[in-house]
Backbone as a printed PyTorch tensor [residue, N CA C, xyz], in Angstrom:
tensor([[[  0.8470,  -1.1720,   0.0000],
         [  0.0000,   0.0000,   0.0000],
         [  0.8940,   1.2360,   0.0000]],

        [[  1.3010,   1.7180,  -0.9790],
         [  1.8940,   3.3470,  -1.5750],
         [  1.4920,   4.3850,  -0.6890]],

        [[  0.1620,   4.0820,   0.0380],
         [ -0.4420,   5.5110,   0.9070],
         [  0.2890,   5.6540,   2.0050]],

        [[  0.7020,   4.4760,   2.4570],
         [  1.1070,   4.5630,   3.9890],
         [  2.2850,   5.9460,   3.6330]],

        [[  3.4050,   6.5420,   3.3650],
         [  4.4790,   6.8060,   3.0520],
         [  3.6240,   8.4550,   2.4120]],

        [[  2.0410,   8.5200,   1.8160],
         [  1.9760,   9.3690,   1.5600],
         [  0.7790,  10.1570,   2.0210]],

        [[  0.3920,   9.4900,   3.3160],
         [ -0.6170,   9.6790,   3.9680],
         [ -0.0510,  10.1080,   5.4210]],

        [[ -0.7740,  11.2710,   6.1950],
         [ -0.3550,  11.4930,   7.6580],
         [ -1.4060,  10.7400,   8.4910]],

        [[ -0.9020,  10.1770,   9.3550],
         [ -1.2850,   8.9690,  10.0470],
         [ -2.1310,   9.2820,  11.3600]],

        [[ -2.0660,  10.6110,  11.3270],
         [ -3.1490,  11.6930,  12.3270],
         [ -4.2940,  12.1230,  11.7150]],

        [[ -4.5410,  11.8920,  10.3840],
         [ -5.8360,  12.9880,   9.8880],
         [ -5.8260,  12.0900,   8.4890]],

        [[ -5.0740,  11.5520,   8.1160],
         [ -5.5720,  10.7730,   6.7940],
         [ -5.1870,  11.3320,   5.8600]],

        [[ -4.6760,  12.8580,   5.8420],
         [ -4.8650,  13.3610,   4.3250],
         [ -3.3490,  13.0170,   4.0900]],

        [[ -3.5870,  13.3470,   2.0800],
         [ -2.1570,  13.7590,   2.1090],
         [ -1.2190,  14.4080,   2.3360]],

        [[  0.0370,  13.9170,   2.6530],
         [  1.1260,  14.3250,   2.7110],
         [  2.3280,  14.8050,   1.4300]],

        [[  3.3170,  15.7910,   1.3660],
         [  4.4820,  15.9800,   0.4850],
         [  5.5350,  15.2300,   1.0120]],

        [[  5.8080,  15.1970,   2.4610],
         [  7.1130,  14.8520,   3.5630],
         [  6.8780,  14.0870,   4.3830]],

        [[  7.8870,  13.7420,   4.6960],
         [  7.5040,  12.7740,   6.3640],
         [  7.9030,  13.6470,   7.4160]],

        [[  7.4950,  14.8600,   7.5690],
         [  7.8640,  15.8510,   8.2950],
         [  6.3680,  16.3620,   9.4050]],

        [[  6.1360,  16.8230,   9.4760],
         [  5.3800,  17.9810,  10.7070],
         [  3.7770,  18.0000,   9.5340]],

        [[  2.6110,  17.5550,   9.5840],
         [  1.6060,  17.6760,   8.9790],
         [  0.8020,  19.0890,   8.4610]],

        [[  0.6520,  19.6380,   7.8240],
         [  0.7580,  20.9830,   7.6970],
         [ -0.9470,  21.0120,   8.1870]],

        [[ -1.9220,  20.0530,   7.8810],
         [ -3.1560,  19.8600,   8.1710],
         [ -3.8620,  19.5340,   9.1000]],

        [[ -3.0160,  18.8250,  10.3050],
         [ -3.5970,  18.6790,  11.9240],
         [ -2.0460,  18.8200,  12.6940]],

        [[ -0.5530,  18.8830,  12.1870],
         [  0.2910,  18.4710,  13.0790],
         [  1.0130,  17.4970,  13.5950]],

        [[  0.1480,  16.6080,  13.2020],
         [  0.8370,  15.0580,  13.7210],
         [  1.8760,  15.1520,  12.9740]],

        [[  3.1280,  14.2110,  13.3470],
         [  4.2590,  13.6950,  12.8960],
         [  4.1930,  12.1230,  13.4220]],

        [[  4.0050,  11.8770,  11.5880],
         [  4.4080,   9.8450,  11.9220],
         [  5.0520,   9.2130,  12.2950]],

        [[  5.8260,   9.8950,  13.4340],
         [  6.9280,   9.6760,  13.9930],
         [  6.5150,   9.8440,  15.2350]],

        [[  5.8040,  10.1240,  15.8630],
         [  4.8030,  10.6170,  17.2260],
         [  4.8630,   9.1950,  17.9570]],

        [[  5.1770,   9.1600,  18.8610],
         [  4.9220,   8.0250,  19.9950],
         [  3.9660,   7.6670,  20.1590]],

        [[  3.5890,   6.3060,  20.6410],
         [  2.4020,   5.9000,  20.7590],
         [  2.4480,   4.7110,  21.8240]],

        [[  0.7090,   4.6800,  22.7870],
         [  0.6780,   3.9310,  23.6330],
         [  1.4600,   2.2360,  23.2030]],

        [[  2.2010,   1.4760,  23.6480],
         [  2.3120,   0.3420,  22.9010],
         [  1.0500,  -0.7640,  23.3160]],

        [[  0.2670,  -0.4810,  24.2350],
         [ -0.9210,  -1.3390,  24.0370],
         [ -1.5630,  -1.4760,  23.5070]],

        [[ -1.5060,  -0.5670,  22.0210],
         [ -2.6100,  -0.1090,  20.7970],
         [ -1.8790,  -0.9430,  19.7980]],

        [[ -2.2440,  -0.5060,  18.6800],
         [ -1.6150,  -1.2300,  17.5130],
         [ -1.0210,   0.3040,  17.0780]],

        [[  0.2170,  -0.0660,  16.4080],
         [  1.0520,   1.1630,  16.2030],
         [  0.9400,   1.6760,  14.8860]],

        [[  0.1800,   2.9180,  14.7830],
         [  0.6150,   3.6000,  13.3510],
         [  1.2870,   2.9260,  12.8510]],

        [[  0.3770,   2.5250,  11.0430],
         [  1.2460,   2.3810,   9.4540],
         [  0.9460,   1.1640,   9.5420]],

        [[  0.2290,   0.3490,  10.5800],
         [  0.1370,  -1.2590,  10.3790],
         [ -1.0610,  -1.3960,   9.3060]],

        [[ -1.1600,  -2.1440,   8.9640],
         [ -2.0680,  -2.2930,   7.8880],
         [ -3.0790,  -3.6590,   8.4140]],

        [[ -4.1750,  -3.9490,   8.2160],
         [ -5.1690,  -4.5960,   8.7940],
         [ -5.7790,  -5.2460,   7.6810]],

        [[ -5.8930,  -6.3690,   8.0030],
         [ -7.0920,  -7.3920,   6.2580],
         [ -6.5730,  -6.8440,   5.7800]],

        [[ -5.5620,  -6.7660,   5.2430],
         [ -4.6810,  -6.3080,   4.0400],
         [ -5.2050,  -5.5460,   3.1060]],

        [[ -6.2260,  -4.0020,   3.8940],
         [ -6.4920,  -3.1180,   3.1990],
         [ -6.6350,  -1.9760,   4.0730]],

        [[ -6.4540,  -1.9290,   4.7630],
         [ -6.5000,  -0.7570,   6.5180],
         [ -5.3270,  -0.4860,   7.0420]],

        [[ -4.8290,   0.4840,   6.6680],
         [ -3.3830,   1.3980,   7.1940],
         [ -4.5650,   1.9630,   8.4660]],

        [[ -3.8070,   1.6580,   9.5000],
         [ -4.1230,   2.2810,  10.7020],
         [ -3.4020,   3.7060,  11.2760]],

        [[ -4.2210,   4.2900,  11.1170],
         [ -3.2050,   5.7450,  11.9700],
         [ -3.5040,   5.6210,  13.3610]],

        [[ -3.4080,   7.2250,  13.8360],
         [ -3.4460,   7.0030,  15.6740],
         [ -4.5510,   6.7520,  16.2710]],

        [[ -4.5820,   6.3360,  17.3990],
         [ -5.3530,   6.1920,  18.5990],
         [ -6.2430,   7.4290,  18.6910]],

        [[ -7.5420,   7.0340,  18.6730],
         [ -8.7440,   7.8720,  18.5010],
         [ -8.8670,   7.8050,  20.7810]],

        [[ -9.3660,   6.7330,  20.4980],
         [ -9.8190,   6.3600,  21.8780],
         [ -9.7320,   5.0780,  22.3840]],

        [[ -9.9070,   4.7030,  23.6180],
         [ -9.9590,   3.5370,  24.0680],
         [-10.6720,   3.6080,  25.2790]],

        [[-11.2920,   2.3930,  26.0260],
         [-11.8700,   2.1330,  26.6770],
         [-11.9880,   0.5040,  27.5590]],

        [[-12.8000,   0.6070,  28.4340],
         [-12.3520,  -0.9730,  29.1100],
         [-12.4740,  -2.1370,  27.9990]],

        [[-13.3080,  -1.8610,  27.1910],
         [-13.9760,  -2.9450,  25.9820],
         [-12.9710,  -2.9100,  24.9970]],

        [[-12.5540,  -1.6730,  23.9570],
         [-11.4190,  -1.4770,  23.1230],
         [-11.0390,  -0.6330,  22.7650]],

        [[-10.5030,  -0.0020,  21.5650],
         [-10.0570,   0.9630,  20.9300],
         [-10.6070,   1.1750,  19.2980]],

        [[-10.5540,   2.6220,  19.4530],
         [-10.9400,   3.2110,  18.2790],
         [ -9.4780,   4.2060,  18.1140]],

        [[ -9.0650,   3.2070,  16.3630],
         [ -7.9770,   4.5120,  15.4070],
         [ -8.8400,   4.8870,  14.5790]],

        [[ -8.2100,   6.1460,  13.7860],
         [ -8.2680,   6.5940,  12.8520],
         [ -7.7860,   5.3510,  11.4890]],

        [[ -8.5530,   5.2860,  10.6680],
         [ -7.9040,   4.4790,   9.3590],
         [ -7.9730,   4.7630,   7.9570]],

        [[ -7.2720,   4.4840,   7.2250],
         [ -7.7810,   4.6250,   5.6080],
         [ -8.1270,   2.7600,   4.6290]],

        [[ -8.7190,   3.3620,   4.3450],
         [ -9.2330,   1.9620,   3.2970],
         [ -8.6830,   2.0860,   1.9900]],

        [[ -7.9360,   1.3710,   1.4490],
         [ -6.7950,   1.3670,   0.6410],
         [ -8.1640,   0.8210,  -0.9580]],

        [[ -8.9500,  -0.0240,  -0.6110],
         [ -9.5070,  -0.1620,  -1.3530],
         [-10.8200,   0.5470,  -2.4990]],

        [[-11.3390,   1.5960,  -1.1520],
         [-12.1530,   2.1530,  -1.1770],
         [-11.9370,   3.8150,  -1.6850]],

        [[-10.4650,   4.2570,  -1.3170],
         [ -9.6250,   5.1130,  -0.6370],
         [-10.8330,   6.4240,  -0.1720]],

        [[-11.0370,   5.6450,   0.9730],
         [-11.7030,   6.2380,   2.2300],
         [-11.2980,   6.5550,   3.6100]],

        [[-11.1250,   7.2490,   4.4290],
         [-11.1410,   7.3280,   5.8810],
         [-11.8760,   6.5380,   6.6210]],

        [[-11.7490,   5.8380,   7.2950],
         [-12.5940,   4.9200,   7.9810],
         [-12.0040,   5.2530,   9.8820]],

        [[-13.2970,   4.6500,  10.6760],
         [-12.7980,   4.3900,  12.0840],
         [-12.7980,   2.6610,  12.0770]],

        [[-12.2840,   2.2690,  12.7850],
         [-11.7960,   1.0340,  13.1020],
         [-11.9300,   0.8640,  14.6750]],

        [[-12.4910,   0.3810,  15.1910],
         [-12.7290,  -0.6340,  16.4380],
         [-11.9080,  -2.0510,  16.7750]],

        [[-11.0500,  -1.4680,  17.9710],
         [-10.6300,  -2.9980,  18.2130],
         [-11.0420,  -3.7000,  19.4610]],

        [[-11.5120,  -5.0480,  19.3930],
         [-12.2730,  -5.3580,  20.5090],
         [-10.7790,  -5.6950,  21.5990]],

        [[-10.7800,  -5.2870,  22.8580],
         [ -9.8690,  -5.3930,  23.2620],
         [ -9.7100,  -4.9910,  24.8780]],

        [[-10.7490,  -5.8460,  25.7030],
         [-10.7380,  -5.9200,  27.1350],
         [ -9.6430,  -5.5050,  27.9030]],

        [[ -8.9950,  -4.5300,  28.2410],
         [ -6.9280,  -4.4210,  28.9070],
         [ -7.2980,  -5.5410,  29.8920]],

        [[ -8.8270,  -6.1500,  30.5540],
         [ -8.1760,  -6.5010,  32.0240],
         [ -8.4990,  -8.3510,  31.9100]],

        [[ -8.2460,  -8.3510,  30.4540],
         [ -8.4990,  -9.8090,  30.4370],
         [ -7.7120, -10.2370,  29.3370]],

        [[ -6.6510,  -9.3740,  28.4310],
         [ -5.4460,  -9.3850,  27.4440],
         [ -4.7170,  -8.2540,  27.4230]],

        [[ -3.8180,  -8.3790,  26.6100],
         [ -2.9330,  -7.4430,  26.4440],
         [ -1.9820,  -7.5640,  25.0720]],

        [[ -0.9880,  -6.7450,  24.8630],
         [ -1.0730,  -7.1610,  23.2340],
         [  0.7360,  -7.5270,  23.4670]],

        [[  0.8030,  -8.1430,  22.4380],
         [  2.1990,  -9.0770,  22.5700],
         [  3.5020,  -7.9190,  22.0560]],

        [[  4.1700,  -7.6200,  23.4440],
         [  5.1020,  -6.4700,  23.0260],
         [  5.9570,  -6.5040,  21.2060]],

        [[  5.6740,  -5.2250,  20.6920],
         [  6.1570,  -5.0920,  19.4360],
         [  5.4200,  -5.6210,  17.9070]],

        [[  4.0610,  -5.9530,  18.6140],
         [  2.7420,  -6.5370,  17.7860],
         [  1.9720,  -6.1820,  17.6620]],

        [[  1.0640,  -6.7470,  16.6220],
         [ -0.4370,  -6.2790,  16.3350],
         [ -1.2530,  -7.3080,  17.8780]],

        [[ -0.4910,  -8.4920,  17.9980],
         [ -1.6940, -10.1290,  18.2970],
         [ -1.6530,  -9.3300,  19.8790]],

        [[ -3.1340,  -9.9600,  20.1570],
         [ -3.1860,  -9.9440,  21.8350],
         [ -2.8210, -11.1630,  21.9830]],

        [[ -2.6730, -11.4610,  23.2660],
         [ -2.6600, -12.4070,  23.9230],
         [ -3.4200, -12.2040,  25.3650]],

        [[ -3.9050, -13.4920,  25.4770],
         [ -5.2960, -13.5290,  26.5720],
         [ -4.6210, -14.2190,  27.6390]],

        [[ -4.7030, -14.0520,  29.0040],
         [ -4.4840, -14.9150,  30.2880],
         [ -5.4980, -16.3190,  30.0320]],

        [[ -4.7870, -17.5070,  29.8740],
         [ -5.5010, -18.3820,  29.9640],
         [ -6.5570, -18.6020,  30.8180]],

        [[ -6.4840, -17.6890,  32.3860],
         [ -7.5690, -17.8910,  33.1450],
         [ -8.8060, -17.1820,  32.7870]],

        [[ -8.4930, -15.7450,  32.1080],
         [ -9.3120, -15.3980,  31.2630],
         [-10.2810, -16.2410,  29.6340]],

        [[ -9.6370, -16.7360,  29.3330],
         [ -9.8510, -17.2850,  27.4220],
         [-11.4830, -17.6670,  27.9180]],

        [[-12.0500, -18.0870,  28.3680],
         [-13.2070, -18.0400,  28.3370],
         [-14.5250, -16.9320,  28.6750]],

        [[-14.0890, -16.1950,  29.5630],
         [-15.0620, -14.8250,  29.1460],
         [-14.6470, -13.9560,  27.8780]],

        [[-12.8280, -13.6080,  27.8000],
         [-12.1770, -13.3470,  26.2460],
         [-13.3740, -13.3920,  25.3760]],

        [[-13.2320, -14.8200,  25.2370],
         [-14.0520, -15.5180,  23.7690],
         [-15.9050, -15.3540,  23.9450]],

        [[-16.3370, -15.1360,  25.0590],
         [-17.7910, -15.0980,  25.2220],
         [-17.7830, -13.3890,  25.0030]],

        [[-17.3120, -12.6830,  25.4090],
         [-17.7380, -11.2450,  24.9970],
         [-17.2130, -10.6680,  23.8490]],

        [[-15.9590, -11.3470,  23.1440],
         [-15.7420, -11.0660,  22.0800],
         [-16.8510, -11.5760,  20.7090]],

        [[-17.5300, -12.3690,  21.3990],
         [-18.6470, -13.3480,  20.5960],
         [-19.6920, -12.3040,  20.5660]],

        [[-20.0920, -11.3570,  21.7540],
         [-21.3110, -10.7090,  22.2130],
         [-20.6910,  -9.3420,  21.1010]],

        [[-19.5820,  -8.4470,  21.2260],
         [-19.2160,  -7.5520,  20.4570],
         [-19.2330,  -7.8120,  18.9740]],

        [[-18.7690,  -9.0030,  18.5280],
         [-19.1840,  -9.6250,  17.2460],
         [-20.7490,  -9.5360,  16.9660]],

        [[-21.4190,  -9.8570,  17.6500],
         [-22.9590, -10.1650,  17.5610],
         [-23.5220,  -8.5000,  17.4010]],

        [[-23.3800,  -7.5090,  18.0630],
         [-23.5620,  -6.3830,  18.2590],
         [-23.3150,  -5.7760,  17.4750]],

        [[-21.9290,  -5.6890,  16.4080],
         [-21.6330,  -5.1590,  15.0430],
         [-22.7750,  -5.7160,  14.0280]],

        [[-22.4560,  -7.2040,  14.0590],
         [-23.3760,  -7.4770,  12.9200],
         [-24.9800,  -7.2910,  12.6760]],

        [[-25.7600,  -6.8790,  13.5680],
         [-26.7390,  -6.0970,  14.3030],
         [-26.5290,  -4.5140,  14.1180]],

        [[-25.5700,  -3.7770,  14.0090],
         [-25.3880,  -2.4750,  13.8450],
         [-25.0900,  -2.5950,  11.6140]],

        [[-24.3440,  -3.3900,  11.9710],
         [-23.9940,  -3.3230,  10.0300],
         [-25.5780,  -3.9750,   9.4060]],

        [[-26.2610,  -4.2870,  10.2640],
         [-27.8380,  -4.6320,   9.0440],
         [-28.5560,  -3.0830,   9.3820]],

        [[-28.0530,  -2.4100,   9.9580],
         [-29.0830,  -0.7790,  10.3270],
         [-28.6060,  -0.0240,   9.1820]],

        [[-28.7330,  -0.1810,   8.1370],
         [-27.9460,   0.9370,   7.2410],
         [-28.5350,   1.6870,   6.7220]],

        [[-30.2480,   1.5790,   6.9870],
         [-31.3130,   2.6480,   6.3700],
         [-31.5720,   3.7180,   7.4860]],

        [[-30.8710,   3.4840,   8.9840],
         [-31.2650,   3.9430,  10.0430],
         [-30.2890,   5.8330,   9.7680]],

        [[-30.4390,   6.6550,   9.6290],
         [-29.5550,   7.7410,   9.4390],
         [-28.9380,   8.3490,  10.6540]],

        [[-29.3080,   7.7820,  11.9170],
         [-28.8660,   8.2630,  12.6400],
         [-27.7700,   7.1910,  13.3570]],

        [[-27.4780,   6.1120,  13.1870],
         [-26.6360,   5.3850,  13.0970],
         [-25.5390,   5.1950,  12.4850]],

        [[-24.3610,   5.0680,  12.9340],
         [-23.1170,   5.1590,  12.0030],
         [-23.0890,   3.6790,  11.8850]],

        [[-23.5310,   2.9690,  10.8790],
         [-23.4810,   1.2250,  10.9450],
         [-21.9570,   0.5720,  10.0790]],

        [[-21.8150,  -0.2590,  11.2410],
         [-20.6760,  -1.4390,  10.4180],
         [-20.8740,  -1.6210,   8.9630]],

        [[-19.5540,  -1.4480,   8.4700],
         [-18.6940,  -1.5060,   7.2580],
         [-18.4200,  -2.5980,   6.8070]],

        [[-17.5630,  -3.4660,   7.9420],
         [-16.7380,  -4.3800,   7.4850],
         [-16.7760,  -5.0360,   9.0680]],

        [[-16.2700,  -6.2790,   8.7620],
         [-16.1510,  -7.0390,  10.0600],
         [-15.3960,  -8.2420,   9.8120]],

        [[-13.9670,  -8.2690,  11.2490],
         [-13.3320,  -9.4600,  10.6130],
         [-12.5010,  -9.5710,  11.3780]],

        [[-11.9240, -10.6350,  11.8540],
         [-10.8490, -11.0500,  12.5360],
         [ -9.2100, -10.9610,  12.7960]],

        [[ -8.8330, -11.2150,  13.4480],
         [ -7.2920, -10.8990,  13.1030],
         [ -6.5590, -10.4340,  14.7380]],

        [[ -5.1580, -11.1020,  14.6660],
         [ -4.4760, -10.7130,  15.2640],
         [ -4.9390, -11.6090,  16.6570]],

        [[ -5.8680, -12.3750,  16.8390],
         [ -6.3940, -13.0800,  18.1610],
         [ -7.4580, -11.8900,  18.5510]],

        [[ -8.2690, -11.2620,  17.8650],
         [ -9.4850, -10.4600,  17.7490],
         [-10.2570,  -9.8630,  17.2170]],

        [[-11.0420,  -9.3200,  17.1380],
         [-11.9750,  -8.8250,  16.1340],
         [-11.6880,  -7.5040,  15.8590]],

        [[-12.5400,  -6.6400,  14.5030],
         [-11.9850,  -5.3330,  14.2760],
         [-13.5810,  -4.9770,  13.5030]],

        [[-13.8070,  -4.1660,  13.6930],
         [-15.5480,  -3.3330,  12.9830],
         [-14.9650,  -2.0170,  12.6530]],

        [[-14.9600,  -2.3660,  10.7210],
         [-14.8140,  -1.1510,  11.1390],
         [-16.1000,  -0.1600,   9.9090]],

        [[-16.2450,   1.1090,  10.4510],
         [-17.3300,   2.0450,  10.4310],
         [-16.9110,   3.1000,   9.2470]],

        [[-17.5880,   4.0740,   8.6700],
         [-17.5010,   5.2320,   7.8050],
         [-16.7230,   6.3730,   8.9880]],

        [[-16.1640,   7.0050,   8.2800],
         [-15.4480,   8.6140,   9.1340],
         [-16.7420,   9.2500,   9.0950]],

        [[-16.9500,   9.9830,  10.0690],
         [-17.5670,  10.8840,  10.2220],
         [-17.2320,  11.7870,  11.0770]],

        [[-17.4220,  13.1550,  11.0360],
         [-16.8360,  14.4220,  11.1700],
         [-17.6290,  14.6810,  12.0910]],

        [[-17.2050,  15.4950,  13.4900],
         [-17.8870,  15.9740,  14.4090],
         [-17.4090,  16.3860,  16.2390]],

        [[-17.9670,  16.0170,  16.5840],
         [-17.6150,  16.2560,  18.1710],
         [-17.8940,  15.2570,  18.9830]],

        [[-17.7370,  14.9100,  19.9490],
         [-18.3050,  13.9440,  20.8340],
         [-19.6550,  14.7110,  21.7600]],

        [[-20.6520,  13.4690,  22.1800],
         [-21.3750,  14.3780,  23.0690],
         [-21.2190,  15.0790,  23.9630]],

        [[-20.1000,  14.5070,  24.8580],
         [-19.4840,  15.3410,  26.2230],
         [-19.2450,  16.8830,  25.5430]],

        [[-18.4020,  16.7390,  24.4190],
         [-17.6550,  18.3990,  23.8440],
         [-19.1510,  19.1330,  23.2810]],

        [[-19.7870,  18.5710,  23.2360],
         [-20.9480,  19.0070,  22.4100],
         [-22.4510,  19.9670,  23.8950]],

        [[-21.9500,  19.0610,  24.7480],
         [-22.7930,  19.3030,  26.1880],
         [-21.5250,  20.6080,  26.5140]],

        [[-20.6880,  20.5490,  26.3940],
         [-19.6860,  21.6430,  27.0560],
         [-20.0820,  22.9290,  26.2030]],

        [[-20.0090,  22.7170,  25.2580],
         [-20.4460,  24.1130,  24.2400],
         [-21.6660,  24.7070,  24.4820]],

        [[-22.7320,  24.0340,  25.0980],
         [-24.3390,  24.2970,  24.6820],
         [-24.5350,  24.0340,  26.2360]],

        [[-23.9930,  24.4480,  27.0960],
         [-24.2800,  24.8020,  28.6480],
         [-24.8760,  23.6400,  29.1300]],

        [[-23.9600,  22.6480,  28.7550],
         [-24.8430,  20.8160,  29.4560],
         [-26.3570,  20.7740,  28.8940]],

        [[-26.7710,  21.0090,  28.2340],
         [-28.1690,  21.0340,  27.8800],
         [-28.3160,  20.5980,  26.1700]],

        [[-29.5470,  19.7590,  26.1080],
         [-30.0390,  19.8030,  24.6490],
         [-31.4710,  19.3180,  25.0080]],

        [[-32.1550,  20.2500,  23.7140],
         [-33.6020,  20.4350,  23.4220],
         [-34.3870,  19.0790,  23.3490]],

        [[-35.7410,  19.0990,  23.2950],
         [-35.9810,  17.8790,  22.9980],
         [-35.6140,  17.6060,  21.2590]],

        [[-36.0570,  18.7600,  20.2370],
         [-35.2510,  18.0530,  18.8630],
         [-33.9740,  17.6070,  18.5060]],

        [[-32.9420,  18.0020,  19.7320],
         [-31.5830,  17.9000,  19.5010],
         [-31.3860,  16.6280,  19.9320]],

        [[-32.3390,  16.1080,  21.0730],
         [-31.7750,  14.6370,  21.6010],
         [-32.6580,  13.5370,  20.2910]]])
């Protein structure tokens, strides 16, 4: 994939350099948590992953591009911290054997939950699954980019409050 090298790995767009992003700042060279999957990895062998959007007890959300599509995408990784962890210098988790059985039952339930969100695609207020697929000893959903704010930043702007048409 040619993009990785010409894509900034913070915002997706293109790049001239592997220097300082003239369009958000990032440099692909920027450190990163190593419990994530690290910028420039590529996923189903069509998903250059950029940085760490978010994470949470369940998993993580990067930023991605779809090499096939050549789209921006978010990407979801299912990824419990308190029942795996990811194999230093890798994409793969690895699970505490005393864990592998809830692992595999809620990774089953997050599986089930995408594919349930990817049949909503007439719903407009839903951002529904894209793609769905395995890898690395876990699952990955991943979704359309979409541009915006989170609700918390969105409650901070508008004095903690929204209307009844806004909710």
């Amino acid at each position: 994939m040619g993009e990785k090298l010409k894509l900034c790995l913070g915002c997706m767009e293109p790049k001239t350099d592997d220097g300082i992003c003239p369009n958000c700042g990032y440099s692909n060279n920027a450190p990163y948590l190593p419990s994530y999957i690290a910028p420039g990895k590529i996923l189903n062998e069509r998903y250059l992953v950029g940085k760490l959007l978010s994470y949470n007890g369940e998993g993580a959300t990067y930023l991605a591009y779809d090499s096939v599509t050549n789209r921006k995408n978010f990407i979801k990784e299912y990824m419990p911290d308190t029942l795996c962890n990811r194999v230093k210098g890798s994409s793969i988790i690895s699970v505490n054997q005393n864990n592998l059985v809830q692992y595999k039952a809620f990774m089953s339930e997050f599986t089930e939950l995408n594919k349930v969100l990817a049949k909503m695609r007439t719903l407009n207020h839903i951002n529904p699954a894209l793609d769905l697929f395995a890898e690395n000893n876990t699952t990955y959903v991943v979704f359309d980019y979409v541009e915006g704010i989170t609700l918390k930043e969105y409650l901070q702007e508008n004095a903690g409050e929204l209307s009844w048409d806004e909710v």
